[in-house]
C-alpha positions as CSV (number, residue, x, y, z in Angstrom):
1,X,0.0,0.0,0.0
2,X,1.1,3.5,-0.8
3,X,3.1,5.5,2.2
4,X,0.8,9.1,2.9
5,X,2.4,12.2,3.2
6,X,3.1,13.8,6.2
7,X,0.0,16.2,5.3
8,X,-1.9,13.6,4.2
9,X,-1.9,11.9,7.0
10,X,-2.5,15.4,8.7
11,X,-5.5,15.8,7.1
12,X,-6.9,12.6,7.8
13,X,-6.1,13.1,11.6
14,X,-8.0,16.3,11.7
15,X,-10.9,15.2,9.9
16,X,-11.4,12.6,12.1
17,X,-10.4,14.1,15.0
18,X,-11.4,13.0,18.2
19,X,-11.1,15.0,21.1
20,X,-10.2,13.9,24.7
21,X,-10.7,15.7,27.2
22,X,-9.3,9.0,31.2
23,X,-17.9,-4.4,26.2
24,X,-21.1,-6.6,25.3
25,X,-24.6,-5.5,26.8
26,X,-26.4,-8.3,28.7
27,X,-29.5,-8.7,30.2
28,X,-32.3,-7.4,28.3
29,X,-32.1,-5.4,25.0
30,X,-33.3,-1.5,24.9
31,X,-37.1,-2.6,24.7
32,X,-38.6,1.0,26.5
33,X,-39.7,0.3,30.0
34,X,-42.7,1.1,30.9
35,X,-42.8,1.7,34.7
36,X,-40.6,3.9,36.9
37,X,-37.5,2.5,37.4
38,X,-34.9,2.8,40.6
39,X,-31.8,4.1,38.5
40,X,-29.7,4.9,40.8
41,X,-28.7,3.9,44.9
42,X,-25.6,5.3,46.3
43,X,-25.1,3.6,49.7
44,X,-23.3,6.0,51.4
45,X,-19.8,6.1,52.7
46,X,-18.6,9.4,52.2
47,X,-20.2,11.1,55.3
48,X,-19.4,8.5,58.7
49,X,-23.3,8.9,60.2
50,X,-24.5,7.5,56.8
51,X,-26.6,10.7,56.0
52,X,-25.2,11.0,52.4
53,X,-27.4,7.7,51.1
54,X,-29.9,8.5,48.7
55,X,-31.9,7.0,45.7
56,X,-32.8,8.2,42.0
57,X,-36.2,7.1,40.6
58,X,-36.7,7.7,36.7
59,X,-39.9,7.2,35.1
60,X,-39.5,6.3,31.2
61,X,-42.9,6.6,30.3
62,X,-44.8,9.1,28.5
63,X,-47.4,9.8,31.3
64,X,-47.1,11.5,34.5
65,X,-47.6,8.8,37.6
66,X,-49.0,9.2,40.9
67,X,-46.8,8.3,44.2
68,X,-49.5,9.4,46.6
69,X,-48.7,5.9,48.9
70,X,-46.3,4.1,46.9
71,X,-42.9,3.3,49.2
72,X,-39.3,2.7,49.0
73,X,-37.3,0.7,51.2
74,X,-35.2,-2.3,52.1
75,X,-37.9,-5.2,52.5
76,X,-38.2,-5.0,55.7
77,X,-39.0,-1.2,56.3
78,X,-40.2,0.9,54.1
79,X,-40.8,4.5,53.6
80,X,-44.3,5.9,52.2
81,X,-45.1,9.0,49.9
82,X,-47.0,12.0,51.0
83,X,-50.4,12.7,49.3
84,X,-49.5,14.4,46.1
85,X,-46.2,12.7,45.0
86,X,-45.9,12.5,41.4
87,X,-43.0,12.0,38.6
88,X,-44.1,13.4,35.4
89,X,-42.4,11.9,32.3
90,X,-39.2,11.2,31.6
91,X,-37.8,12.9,34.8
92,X,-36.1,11.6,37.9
93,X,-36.5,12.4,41.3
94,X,-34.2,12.1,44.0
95,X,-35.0,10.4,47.6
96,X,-32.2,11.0,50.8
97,X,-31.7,9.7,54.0
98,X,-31.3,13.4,54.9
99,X,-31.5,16.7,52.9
100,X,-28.3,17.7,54.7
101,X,-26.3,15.2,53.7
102,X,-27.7,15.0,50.3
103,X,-26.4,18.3,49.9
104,X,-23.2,18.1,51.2
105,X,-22.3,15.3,48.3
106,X,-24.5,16.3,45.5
107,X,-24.5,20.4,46.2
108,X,-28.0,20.4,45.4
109,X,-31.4,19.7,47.7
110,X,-33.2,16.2,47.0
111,X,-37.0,16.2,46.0
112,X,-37.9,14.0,49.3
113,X,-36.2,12.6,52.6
114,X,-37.1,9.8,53.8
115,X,-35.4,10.6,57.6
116,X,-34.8,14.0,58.4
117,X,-34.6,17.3,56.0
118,X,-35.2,20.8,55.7
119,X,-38.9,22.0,57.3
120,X,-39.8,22.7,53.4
121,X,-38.9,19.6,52.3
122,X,-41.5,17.0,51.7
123,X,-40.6,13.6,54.6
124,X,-42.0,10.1,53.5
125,X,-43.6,8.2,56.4
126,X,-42.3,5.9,58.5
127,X,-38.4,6.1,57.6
128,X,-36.7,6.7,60.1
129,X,-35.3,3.3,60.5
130,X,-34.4,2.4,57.0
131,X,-30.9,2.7,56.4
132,X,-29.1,0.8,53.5
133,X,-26.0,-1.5,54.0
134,X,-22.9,-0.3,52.6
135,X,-21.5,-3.5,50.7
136,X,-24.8,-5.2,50.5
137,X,-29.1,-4.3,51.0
138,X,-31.7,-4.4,49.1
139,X,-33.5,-1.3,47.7
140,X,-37.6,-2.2,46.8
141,X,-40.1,0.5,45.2
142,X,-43.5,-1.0,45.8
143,X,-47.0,0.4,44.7
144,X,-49.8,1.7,46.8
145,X,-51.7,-1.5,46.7
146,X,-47.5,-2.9,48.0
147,X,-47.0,-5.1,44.6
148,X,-43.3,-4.5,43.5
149,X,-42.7,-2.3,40.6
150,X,-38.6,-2.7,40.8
151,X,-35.9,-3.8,43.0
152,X,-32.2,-4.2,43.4
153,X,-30.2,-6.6,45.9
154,X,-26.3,-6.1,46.1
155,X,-23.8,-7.7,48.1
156,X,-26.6,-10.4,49.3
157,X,-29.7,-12.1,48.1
158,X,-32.6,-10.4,49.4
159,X,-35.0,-10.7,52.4
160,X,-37.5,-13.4,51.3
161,X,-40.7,-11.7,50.3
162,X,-38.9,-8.6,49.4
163,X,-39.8,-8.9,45.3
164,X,-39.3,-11.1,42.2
165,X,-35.5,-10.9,42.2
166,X,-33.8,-13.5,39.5
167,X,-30.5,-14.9,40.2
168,X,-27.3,-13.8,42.3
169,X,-27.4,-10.2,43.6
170,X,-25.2,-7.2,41.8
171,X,-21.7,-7.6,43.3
172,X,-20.5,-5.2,46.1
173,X,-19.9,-1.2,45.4
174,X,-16.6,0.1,45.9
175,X,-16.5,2.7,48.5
176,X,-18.0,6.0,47.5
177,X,-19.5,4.4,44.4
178,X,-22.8,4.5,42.9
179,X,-24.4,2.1,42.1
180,X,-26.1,2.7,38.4
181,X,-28.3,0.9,35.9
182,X,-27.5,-0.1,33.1
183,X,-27.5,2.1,29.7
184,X,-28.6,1.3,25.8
185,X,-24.9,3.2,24.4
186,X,-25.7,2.7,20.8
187,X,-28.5,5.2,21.4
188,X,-26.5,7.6,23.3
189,X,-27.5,10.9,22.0
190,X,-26.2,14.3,21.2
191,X,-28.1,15.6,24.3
192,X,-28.1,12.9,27.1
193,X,-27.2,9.0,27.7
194,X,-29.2,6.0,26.2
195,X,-32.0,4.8,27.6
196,X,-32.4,2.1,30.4
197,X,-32.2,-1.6,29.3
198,X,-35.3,-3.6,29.7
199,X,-36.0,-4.3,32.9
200,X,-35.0,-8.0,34.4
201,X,-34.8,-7.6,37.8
202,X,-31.2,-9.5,37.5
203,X,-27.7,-8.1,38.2
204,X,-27.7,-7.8,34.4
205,X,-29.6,-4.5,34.6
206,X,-26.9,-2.6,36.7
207,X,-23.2,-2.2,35.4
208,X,-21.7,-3.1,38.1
209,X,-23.5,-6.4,37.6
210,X,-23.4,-6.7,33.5
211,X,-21.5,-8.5,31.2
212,X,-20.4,-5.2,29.7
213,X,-18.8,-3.7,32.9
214,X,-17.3,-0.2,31.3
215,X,-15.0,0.4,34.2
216,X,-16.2,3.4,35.2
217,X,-16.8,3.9,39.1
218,X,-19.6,6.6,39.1
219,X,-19.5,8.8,42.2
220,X,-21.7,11.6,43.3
221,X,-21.6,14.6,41.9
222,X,-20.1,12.9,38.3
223,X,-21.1,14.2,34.7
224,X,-23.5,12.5,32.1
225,X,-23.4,14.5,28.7
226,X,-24.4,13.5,25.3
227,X,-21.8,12.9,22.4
228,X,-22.7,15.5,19.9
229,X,-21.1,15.8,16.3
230,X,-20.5,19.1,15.1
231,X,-19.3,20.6,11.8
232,X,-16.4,22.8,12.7
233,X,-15.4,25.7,10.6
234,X,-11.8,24.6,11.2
235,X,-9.4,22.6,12.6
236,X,-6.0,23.0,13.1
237,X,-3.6,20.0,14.2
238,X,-0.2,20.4,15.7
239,X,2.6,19.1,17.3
240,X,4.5,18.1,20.2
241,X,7.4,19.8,20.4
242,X,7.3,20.9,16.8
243,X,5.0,23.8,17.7
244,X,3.0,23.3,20.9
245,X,3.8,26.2,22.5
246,X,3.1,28.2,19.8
247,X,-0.2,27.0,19.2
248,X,-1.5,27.3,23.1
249,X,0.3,31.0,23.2
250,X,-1.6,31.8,19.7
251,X,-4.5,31.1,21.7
252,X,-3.7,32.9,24.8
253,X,-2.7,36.2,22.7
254,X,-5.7,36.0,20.2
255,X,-8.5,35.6,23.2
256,X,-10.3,39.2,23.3
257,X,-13.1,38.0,26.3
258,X,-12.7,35.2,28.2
259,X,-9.9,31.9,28.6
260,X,-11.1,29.3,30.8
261,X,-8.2,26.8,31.1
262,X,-8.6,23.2,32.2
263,X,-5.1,21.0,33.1
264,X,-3.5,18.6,34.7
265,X,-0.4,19.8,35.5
266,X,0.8,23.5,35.0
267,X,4.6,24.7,35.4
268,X,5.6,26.4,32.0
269,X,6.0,30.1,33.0
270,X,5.8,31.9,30.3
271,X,2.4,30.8,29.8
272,X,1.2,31.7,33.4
273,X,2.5,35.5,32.4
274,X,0.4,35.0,29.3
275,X,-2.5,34.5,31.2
276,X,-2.2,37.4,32.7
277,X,-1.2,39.7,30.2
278,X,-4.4,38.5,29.0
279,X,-5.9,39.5,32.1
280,X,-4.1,42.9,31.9
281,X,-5.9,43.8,28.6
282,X,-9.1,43.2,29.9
283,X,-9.5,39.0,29.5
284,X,-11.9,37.3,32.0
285,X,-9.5,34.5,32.7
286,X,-10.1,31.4,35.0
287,X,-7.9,28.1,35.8
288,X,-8.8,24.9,37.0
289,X,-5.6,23.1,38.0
290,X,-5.3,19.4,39.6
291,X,-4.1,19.4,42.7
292,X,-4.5,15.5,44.3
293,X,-4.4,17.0,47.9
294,X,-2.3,19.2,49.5
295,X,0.5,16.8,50.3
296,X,1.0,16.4,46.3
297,X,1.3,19.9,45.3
298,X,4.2,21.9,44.9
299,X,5.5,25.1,44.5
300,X,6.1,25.4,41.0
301,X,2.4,25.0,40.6
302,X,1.9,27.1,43.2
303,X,3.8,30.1,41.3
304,X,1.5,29.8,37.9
305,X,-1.5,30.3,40.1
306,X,-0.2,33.6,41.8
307,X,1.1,35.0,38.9
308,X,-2.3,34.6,37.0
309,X,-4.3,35.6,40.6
310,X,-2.1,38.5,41.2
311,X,-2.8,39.9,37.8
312,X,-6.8,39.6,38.6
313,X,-7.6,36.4,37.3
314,X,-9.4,33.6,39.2
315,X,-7.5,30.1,40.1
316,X,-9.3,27.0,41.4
317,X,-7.4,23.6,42.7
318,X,-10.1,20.0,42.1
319,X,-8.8,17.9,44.3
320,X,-9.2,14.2,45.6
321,X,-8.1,14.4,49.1
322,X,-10.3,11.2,51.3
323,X,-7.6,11.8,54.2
324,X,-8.4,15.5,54.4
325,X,-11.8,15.1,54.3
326,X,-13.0,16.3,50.0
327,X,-13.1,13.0,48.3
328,X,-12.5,13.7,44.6
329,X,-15.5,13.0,41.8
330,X,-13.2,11.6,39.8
331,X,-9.1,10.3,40.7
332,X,-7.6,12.6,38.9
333,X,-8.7,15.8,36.6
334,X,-6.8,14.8,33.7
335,X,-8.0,17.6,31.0
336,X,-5.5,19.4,28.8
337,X,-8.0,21.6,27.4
338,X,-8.6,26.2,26.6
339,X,-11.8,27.3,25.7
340,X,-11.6,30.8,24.5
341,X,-14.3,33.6,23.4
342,X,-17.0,30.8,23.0
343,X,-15.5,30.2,20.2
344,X,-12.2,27.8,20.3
345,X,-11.1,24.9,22.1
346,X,-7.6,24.1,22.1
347,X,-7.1,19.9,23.7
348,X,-4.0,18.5,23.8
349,X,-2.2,15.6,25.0
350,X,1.0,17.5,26.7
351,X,0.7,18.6,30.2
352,X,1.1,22.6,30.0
353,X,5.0,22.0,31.6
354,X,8.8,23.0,30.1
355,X,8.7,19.1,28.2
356,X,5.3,19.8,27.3
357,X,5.4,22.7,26.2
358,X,8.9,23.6,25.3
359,X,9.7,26.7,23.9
360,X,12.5,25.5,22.1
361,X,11.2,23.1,19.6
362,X,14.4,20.6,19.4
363,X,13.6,19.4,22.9
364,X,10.2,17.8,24.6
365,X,8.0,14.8,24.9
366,X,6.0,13.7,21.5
367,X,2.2,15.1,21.4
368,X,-0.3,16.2,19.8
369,X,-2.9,18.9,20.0
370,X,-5.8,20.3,18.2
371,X,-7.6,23.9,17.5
372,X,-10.8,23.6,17.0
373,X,-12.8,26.9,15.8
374,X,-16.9,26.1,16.3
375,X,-18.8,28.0,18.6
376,X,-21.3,25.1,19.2
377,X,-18.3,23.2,20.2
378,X,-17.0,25.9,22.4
379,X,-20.6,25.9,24.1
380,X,-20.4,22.3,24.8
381,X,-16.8,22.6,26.1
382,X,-17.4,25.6,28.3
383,X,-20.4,23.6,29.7
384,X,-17.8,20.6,30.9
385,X,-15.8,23.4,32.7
386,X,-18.4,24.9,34.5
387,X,-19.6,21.2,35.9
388,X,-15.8,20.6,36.9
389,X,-15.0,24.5,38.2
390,X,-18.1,24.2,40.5
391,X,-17.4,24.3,44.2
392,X,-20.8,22.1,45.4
393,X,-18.7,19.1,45.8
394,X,-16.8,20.0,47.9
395,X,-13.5,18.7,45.6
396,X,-13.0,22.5,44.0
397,X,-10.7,24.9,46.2
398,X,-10.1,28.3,45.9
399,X,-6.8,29.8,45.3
400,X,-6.6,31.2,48.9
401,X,-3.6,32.3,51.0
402,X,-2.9,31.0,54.0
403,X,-4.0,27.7,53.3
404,X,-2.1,25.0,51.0
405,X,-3.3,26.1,48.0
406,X,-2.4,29.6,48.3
407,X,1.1,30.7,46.7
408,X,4.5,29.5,47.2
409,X,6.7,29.6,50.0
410,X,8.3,32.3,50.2
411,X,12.0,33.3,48.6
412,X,10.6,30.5,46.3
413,X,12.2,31.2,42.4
414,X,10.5,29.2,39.7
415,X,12.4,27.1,37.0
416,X,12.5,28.8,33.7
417,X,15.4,27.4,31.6
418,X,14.6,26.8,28.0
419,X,15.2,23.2,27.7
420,X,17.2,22.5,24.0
421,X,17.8,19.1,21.9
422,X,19.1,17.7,18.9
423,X,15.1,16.8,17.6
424,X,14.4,18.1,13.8
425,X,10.9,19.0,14.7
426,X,9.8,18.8,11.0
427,X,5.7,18.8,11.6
428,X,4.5,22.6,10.7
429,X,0.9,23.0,11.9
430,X,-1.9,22.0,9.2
431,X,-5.5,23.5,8.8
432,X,-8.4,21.6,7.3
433,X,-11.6,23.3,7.3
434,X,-15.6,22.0,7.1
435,X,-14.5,19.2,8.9
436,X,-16.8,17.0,11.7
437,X,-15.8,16.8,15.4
438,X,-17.2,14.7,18.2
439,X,-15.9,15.5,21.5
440,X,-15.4,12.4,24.5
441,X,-15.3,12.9,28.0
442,X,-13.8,10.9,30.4
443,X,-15.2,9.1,32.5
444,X,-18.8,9.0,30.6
445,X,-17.9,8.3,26.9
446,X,-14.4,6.6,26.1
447,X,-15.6,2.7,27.7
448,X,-18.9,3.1,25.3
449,X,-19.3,0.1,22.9
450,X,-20.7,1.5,20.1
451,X,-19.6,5.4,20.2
452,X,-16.6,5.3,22.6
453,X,-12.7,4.0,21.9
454,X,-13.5,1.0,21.2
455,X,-16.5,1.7,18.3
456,X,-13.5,3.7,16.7
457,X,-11.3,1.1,16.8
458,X,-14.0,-1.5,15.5
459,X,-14.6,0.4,13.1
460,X,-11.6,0.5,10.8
461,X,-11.1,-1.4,7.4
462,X,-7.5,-0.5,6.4
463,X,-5.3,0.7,9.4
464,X,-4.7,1.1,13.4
465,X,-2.1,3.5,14.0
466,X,-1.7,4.0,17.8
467,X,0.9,6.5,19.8
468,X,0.3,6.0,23.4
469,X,2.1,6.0,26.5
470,X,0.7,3.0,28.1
471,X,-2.2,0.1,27.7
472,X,-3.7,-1.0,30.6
473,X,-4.4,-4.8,30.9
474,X,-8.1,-4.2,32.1
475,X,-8.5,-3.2,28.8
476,X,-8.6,-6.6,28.0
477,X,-12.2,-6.9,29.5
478,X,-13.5,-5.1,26.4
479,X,-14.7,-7.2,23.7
480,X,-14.7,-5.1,21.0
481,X,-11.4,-3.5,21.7
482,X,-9.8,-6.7,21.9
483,X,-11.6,-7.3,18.2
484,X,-10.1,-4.3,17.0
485,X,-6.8,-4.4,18.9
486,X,-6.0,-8.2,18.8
487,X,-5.7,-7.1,14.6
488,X,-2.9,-4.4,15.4
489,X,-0.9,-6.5,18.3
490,X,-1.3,-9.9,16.1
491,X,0.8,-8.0,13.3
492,X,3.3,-6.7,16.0
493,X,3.7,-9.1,18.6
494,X,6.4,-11.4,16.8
495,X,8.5,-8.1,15.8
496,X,8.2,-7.3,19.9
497,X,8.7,-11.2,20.9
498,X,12.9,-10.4,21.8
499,X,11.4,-7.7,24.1
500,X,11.6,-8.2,27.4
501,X,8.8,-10.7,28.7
502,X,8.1,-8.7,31.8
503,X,7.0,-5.8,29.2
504,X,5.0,-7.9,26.9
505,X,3.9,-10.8,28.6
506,X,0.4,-9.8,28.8
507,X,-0.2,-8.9,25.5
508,X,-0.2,-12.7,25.1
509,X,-3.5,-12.8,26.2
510,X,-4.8,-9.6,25.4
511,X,-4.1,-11.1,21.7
512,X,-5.3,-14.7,21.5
């Protein structure tokens, strides 16, 4: 087959690019349901007196249904609706052990309690003894003549009586996680998740109980957006080191209203002072940095966040600190991403740091980036940042002195020698425009059979060509990306055999 150009190739990469911004259904098929469903239970765990449990109910039908004496509960107790109750179509309603604690891991007030809450908050009867189990219980919605309408066990079978449960129970949760029902992801839309898979009442309705476990952990207070395509007026792909730098300061210096930045990791300095130039010339800038917890951050990172705060900008740190009391939505905040003006979004691989970014282009780690001009896209974007910058969660700090995430020690004098090499750095930047884009999020999107990583990868007829840092072995659990990968690694694997066995032994199986 005939070699592409280096611009050919370019092109191909930008039309089908794929931004970034870190598996076989069973059970029943997407058949629509056609009475309310319990979609959610989160068991509690991250608030000691187990206040923080709550329940989502979802009604999938096209008709508005009365509540008035319908209950939830454990099969033993259970909790009754006021007079009046209802869930209108196609809407959810959330239950908690207490409004409080609902609250304080959701930043947001539930629609019932079904223990203690605020005065104006509707109490269902007879609750105050129902309180889930941690690692195993049984959740039971029941009409108001008592017949069961759905049910979940986890951890344990349930109580005999408690509904028309079929086979073993959905395994345990991990600490903190919720437990969620299972999704129809080759109807994932532009504007929300798939529907529910027909109802079983089996451990094949929940994903931590499928056959097509994604791997995500879903915790409170984590995102669920669509997968829209748009057609971008542009896009521009670059690289890492060949002109990284240049691309994200292009940005910086072009943005006339706003820059709201999203990374990782952040040490590069020259960019922190273009931030707030920007901010000098009238810029409404904001960062949202990763901090893991307080132990993990240092200085450097310390310095980019004064220098942009100092010039009159606004700095937040998402953390995932258990120990210190803010467990995280998600491990890490691993986005590389600049929305600018509501009309571009830079994402890129490189962390925004001297190898990332280099300023000299002989020197730095291989990457890739992408410009994207759309203002649709930008609006979807901007709506990811504001989920992540909010402060509800309590996993978002603000830049603060006086606590550790204020700025640096002091005397502290940030690293700023341009780092040089002997690398060529032969890519130039290439434009192609009219082009489609379709944005995935992490956690929510890249595990998705049909539309995620693995749909891509299913998907191709002539080529695979992968440049990543690492392949986690889990991903082995994946049907279709074994499909698609066992192609690519089968061709490889005899050219790697003389590599070291430690290395490459897995890939054995990941292959056959």
């Amino acid at each position: 087959m005939k070699k592409d150009s280096w611009r050919a190739v370019a092109a191909k990469v930008a039309a089908a690019v794929i931004l970034l911004a870190g598996c076989t259904p069973g059970g029943g098929g997407p058949a629509a349901n056609a009475h309310i469903l319990i979609a959610e239970h989160f068991p509690g765990g991250r608030l000691a007196d187990g206040s923080d449990q709550f329940i989502r109910l979802y009604n999938p039908t096209g008709s508005s249904i009365e509540l008035a004496g319908w209950s939830i509960g454990d099969g033993i107790v259970q909790a009754t609706f006021p007079a009046g109750a209802r869930l209108g179509p196609k809407q959810s309603i959330y239950l908690a052990r207490n409004s409080e604690g609902f609250d304080a891991v959701m930043g947001a007030r539930p629609q019932y309690s079904w223990a203690a809450g605020a005065a104006t908050l509707p109490v269902l009867a007879g609750g105050e003894a129902l309180r889930f189990g941690l690692s195993n219980g049984t959740v039971v919605l029941r009409d108001a003549e008592g017949e069961p309408i759905d049910m979940l066990a986890y951890g344990a079978p349930p109580p005999p009586g408690a509904g028309a449960w079929k086979g073993a129970p959905v395994p345990s949760p991990l600490a903190g996680e919720i437990i969620d029902r299972a999704r129809d992801d080759a109807a994932w839309s532009a504007l929300e998740p798939g529907p529910y898979r027909r109802d079983t009442d089996t451990a094949a309705d929940w994903k931590q109980g499928s056959a097509w476990v994604d791997g995500r952990v879903y915790r409170p207070g984590q995102t669920w957006f669509g997968i829209p395509t748009y057609r971008a007026e542009s896009v521009t792909a670059y690289a890492s080191p060949d002109n990284a730098y240049e691309a994200v300061a292009d940005v910086i210096d072009g943005a006339r209203r706003s820059i709201d930045l999203n990374v990782y990791d952040f040490t590069q300095v020259p960019i922190a002072q273009k931030l707030a130039a920007a901010v000098r010339r009238g810029v409404e800038v904001r960062v949202l940095m990763e901090a893991g917890s307080p132990r993990q951050l240092y200085d450097q990172e310390r310095y980019m966040a004064q220098v942009v705060m100092e010039a009159g900008g606004q700095v937040r740190w998402i953390v995932n600190d258990p120990a210190g009391g803010a467990p995280g939505r998600y491990v890490y905040n691993h986005a590389k991403y600049i929305v600018a003006d509501g009309r571009t979004t830079l994402v890129q691989s490189e962390n925004f740091v001297r190898h990332g970014l280099s300023q000299d282009p002989s020197f730095g780690n291989r990457g890739w980036g992408a410009i994207v001009t759309d203002t649709s896209l930008a609006t979807y974007m901007g709506r990811v940042f504001e989920a992540d910058w909010s402060t509800a969660y309590g996993d978002v700090m603000e830049y603060r002195a006086g606590t550790p995430y204020g700025p640096p020690a002091p005397g502290f004098v940030p690293e700023t020698e341009v780092l040089t090499g002997t690398y060529p750095h032969p890519f130039p930047q290439f434009t192609v425009r009219g082009v489609s884009v379709t944005p995935l999020l992490s956690p929510e999107h890249t595990l998705l059979e049909a539309k995620g990583i693995q749909g891509l990868l299913h998907s191709a007829k002539e080529s695979i060509l992968i440049e990543q840092q690492y392949v986690q072995v889990h991903c082995a659990k994946f049907p279709k990306t074994i499909s698609a990968m066992r192609r690519l690694f089968s061709c490889l694997f005899d050219l790697f055999r003389h590599w070291s066995q430690g290395s490459w032994s897995y890939q054995k199986e990941f292959v056959r």
